[in-house]
N, C-alpha and C positions, 0 to 999 in steps of 0.2 A: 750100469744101472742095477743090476743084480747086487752089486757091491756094497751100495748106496742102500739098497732094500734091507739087505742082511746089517749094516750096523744101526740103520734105525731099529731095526727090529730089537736087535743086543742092545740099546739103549734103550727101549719102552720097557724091555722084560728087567732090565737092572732098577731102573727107578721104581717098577715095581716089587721086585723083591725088597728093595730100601725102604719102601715105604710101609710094607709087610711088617718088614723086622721091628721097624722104629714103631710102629703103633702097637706091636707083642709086649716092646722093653716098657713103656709109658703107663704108668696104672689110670685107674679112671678118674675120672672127671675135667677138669676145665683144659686141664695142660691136654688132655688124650683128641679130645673135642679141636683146641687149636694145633694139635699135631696133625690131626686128620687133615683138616679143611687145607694148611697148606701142602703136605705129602700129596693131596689131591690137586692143589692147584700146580704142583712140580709135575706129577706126570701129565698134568695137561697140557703143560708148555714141552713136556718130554714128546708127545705126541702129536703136536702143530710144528714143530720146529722146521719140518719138509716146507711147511704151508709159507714159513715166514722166509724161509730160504729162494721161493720160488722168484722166476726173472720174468717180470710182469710186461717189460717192454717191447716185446715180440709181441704180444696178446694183443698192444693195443694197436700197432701196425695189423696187425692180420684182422682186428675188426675192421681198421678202415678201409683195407680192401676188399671184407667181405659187404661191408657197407656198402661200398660202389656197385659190387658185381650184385646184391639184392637190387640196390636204383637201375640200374641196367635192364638187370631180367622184367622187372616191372614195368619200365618204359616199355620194351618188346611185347611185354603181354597187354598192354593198355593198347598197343597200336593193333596186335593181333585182333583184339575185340572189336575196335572200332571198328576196322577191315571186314571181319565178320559181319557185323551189323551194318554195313553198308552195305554190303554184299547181298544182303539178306532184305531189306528195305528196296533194295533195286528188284530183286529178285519177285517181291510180294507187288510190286507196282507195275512190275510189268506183267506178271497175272492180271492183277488188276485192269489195266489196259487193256487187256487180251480180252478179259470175259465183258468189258463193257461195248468194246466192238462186235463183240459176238452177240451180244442183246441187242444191237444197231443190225446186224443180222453181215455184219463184215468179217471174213477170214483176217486178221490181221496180229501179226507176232510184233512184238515189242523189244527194244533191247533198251532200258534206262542206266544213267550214269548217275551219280550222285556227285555232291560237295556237301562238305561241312560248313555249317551255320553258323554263324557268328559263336554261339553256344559248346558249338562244338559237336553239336548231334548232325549228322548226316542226311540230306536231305535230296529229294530228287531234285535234279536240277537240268536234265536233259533226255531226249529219248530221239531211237530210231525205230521208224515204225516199217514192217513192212507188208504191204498189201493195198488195196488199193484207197484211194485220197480221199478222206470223209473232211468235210467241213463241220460235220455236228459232232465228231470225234475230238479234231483239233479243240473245238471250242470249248468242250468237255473238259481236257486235257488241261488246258490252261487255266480253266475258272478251279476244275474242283483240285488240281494237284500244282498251280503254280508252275508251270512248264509255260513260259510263254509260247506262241505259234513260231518265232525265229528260233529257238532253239529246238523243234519237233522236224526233224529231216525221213520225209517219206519216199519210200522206194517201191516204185511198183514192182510185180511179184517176179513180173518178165523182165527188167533189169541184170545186167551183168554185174554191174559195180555196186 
């Protein structure tokens, strides 16, 4: 690598000396002007020739696997989120539950489940409730959050299971 570094370097500083000299020897006018422009187009190509050298075919395997392992992480992080917000959706609803029972003047704890919606958003779609059996609860339950009454499983408080 070092090796490769040192004679590029010894070829950009020769073409430049070249191109030095060659525009000293040239008097002015049109010939000095196209002497320039190409002495400047030689050390340009003196100076990319690393660039034109390079083995491009590695590159595009290593995008495509970094391609995948990006869709990957992303799938992972899209589910994380959901997860989260399901999580989070259960977690608010069963508050919810909790504090409309307690305005019903019922101690009652809530454990909700969710599923996702056709849509793909997370939705409640089940609860265990525990404390004791309100009928204006249930009803509650199912008109204002779509929990029907067969899927709301109540436990009273003195239950083992």
């Amino acid at each position: 690598m070092m090796e490769a570094l040192e004679r590029w370097l010894l070829a950009v500083s020769a073409a430049a000396l070249l191109v030095s000299v060659v525009q000293a020897l040239i008097p002015e006018g049109g010939l000095r002007r196209t002497a320039t422009f190409i002495g400047g187009l030689l050390l340009l190509a003196v100076l990319l020739r690393p660039a034109a050298e390079l083995d491009l075919s590695g590159l595009s395997a290593g995008l495509s696997d970094w391609t995948e392992q990006v869709e990957q992480r992303q799938s992972e992080l899209e589910a994380a989120q959901s997860d989260a917000l399901a999580a989070g959706i259960a977690e608010r609803t069963a508050a919810y539950i909790s504090d409309k029972g307690a305005a019903l003047g019922l101690a009652v704890t809530a454990r909700v489940e969710t599923e996702n919606s056709p849509d793909g958003i997370p939705v409640p779609s089940a609860v265990e409730l525990t404390g004791p059996r309100s009928a204006e609860l249930s009803a509650y339950i199912a008109e204002e959050l779509g929990i029907p009454s067969e899927r709301q499983i109540w436990k009273e408080q003195d239950d083992e299971t």
